[in-house]
C-alpha positions in Angstrom: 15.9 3.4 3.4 17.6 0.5 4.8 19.0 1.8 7.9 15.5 2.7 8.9 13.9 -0.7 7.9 16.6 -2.5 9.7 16.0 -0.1 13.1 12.4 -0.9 12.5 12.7 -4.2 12.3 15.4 -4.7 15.2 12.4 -3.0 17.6 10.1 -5.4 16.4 12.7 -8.7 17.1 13.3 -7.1 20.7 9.1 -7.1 21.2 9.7 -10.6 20.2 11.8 -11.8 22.8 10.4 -14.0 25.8 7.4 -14.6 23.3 9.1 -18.1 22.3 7.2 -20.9 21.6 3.9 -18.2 22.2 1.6 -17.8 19.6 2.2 -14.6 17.5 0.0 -13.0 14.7 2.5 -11.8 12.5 0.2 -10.2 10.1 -0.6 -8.0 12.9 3.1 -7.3 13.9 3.5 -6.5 10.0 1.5 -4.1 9.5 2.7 -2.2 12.8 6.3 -2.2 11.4 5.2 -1.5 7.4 3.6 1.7 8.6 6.7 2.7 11.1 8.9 1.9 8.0 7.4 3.9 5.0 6.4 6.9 7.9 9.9 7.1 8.1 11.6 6.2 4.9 8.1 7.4 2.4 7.6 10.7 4.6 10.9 11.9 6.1 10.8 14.9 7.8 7.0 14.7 7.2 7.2 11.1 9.8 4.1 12.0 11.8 2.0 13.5 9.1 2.4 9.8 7.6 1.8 7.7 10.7 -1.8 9.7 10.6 -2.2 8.5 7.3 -1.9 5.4 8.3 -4.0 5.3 11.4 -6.8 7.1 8.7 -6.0 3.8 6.3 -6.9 1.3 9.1 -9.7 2.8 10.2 -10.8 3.0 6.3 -9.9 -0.7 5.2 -12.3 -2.0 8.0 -15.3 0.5 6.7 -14.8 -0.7 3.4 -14.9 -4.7 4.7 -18.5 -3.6 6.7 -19.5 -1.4 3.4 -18.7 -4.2 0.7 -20.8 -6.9 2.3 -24.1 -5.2 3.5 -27.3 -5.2 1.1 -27.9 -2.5 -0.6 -31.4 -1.7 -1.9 -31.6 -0.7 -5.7 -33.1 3.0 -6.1 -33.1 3.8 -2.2 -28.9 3.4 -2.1 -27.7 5.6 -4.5 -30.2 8.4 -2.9 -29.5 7.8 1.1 -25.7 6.8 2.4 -25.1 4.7 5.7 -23.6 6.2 8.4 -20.3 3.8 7.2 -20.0 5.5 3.8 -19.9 9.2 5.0 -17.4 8.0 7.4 -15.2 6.3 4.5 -16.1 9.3 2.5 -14.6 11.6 5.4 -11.4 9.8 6.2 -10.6 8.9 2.0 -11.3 13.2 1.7 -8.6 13.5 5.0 -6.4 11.0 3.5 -5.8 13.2 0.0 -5.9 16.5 1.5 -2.9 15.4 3.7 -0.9 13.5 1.1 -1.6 17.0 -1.1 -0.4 19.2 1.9 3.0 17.3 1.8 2.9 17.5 -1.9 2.4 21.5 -2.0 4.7 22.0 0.8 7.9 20.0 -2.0 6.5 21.9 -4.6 6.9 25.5 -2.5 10.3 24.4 -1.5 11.8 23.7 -4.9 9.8 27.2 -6.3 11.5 29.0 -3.6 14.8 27.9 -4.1 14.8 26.8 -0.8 15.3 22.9 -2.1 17.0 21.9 -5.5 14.9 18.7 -5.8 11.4 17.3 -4.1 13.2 14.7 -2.0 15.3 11.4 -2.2 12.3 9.0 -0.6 9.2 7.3 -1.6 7.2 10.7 -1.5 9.8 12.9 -3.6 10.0 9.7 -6.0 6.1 10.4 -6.5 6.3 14.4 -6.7 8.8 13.8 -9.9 6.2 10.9 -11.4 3.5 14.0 -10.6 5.7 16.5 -12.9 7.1 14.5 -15.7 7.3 15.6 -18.8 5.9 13.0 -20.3 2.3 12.6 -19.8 1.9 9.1 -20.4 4.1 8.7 -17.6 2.7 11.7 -15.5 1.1 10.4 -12.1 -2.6 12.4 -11.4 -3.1 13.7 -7.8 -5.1 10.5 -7.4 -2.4 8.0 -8.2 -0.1 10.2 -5.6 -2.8 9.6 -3.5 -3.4 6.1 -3.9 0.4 5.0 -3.8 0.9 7.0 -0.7 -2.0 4.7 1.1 -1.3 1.8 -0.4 1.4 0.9 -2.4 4.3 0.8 0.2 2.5 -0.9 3.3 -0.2 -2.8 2.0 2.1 -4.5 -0.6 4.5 -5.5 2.0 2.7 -6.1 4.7 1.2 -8.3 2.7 4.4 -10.0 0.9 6.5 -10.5 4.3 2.9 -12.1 6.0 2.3 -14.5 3.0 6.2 -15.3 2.8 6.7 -16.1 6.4 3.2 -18.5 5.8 4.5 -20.4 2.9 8.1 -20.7 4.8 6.5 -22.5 8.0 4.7 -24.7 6.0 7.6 -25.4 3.3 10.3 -25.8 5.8 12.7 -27.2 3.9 12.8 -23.9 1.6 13.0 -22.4 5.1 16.3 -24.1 5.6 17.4 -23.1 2.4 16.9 -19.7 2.8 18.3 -19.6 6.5 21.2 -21.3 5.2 21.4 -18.4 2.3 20.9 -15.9 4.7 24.2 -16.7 6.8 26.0 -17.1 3.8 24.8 -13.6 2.6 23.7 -15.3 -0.9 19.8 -14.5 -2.1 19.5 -16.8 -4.9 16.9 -19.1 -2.8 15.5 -15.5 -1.1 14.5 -14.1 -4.7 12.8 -17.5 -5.9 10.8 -17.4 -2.8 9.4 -14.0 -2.9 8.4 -14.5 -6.3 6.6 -18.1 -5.7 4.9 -16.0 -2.9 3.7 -13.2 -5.2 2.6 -15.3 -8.1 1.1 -17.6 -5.1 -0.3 -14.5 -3.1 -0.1 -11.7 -5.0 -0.4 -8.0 -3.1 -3.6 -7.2 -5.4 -6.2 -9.6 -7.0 -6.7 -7.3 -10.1 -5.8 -3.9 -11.1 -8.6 -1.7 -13.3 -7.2 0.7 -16.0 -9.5 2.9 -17.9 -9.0 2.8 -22.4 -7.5 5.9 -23.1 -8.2 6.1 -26.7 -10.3 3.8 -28.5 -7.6 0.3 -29.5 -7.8 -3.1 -31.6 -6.0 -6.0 -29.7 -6.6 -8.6 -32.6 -10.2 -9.5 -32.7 -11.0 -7.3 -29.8 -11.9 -3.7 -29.4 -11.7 -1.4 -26.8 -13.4 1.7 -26.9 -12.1 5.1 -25.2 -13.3 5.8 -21.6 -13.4 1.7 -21.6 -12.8 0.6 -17.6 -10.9 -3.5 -18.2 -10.4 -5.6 -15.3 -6.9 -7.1 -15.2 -7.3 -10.5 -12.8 -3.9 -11.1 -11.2 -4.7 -13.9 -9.4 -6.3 -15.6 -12.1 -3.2 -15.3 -14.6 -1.0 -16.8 -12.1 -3.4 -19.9 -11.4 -3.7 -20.7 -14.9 -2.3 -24.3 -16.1 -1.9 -23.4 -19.5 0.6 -20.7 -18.4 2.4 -22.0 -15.6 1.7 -25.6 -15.6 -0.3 -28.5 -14.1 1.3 -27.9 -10.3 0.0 -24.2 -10.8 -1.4 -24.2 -7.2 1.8 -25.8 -6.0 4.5 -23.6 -4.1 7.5 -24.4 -6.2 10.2 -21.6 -5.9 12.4 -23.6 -8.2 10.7 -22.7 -10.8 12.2 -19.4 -11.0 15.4 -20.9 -10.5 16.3 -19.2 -14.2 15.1 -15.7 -14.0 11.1 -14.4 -14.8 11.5 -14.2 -18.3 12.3 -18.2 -18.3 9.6 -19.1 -15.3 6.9 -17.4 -17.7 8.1 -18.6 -21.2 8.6 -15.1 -22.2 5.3 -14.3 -21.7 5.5 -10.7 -19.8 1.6 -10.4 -18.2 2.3 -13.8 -16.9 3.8 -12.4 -14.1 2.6 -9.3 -13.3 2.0 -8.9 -9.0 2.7 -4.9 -8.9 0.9 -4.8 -12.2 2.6 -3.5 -15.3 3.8 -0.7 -17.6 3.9 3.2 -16.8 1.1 2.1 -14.0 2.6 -0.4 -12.3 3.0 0.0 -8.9 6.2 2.8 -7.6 6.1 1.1 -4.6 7.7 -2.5 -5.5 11.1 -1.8 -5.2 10.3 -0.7 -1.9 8.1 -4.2 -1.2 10.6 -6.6 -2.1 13.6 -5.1 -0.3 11.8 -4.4 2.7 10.7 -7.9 3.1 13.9 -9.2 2.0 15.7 -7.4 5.2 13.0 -8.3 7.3 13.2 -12.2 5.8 16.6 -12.1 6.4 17.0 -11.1 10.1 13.6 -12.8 11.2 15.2 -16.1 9.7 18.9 -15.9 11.4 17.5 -15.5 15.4 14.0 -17.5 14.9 12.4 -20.9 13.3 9.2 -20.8 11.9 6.2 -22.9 12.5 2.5 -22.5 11.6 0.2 -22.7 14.4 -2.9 -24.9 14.9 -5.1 -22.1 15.4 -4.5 -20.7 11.4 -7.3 -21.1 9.4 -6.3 -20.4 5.2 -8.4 -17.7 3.8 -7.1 -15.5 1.7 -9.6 -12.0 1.2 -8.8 -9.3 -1.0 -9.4 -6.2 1.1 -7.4 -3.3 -0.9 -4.5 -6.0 -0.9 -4.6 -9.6 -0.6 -5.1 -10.0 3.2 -5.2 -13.1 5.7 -8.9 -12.9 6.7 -8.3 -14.2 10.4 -5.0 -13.3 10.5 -1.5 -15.7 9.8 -0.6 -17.0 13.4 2.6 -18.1 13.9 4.9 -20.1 17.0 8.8 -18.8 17.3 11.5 -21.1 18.4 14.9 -19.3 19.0 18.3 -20.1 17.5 20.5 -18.2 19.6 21.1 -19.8 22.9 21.1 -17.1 24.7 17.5 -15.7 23.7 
């Protein structure tokens, strides 16, 4: 994986230069090198199968913006469908039957003999989660589905974009992690991304269905259930992290999660948690991590006047008019 992020991300820097002092969107330039990324490390052999998968995922993120926010007229909606919802329905159905095709073609390898194993990247990771023994670890076709579209670029993209925002505007953390960087230390690089994702995290809330009826002291929860987990709102919340809850301060996981949340494990849960939480985190945090690090060794950061804050969560926590950014080079010969 990390000889193609670093490629990927050395193309990117080289787009980058002449642009100094130029305003850049880098939310923009993130997603472009998330999806060339996981097309290559996700997908493998299978690298332009994925990079349509994510050209169907763009197109489908902006239907669902226009779908979410029209009117819909009670009776009349549920009988007649706009124009924007077969479209959504078309490219979501083109979406899983290619993520399945990849699947089937694994699966036919490994029956054949011709492979002994279903792959060493993101995709064989979720062919094994798709066979395990255990079912209450077992991933459906439809979490397969879902990880492929969104887990690894979506989280990312929108980790490295929030990360580089908090860092222009914090710029003595900046320093900190430059100075880190060059050192080749990641103590200050860890507290960061976590401030970010407790800050910004990928997804606002995760649903999860009751599989069996449960008692959680005075509450129950009947099977077939559907409970709305809010991630943002249990990382705001003063009575768990403290009065400076909307406050950027990486130092306070200066001693590891378990000390930041006082032991408190859903304190802190960005990629979700349990056997559902998200495959693709790993992935996320050393992805941006690379990207951090060679970003902050050739440029400084700076916010630009033309940002306007506000956050929307559309599939994953998103910039809704973009994060734009100015570049100032370090190396004198840029």
């Amino acid at each position: 994986m990390n000889p193609a992020v670093i490629t990927s991300v050395e193309t990117m820097l080289e787009k980058w230069k002449g642009r100094e002092g130029n305003e850049i969107q880098v939310f923009e330039e993130f997603r472009l090198l998330t999806a060339e990324v996981l097309s290559r490390t996700a997908f493998g052999s299978n690298y332009l199968q994925g990079k349509k998968i994510f050209d169907m995922l763009t197109k489908l993120s902006i239907l669902i913006y226009r779908i979410y926010f029209k009117a819909r007229i009670p009776v009349i909606s549920k009988m007649w469908k706009s124009a924007d919802e077969l479209e959504s329905e078309k490219l979501a159905k083109g979406i899983h039957d290619c993520v399945m095709e990849m699947v089937k073609r694994r699966e036919e390898k490994v029956a054949t003999g011709e492979s002994d194993h279903f792959g060493d990247d993101f995709l064989g990771l979720l062919v094994n989660a798709y066979h395990d023994s255990d079912v209450t670890n077992r991933l459906s076709a439809e979490d397969v589905v879902d990880e492929c579209n969104f887990a690894g670029q979506e989280t990312t993209n929108s980790l490295l974009a929030w990360t580089v925002l908090v860092l222009t505007i914090h710029t003595d953390w900046q320093e900190k992690a430059r100075k880190e960087v060059l050192e080749v230390f990641d103590e200050h690089e860890y507290m960061i991304i976590n401030e970010t994702l407790r800050l910004y995290a990928p997804f606002a809330a995760v649903v999860r269905k009751v599989r069996k009826g449960v008692r959680l002291g005075n509450l129950v929860f009947p099977a077939d259930m559907e409970v709305l987990i809010p991630i943002l709102i249990l990382h705001h919340e003063p009575e768990l992290w403290g009065d400076d809850v909307h406050h950027f301060k990486p130092e306070r996981f200066s001693e590891g999660i378990a000390n930041a949340t006082k032991y408190n494990s859903a304190a802190f849960i960005p990629f979700s948690m349990g056997p559902r939480s998200c495959v693709g985190m790993s992935f996320a945090t050393t992805e941006t991590k690379i990207a951090l690090s060679m970003i902050l060794q050739r440029y400084a950061v700076t916010l630009s006047p033309a940002y306007v804050h506000a956050p929307f969560p559309l599939i994953a926590l998103q910039p809704q008019h973009g994060i734009q950014v100015m570049l100032h080079s370090l190396q004198s010969d840029a």
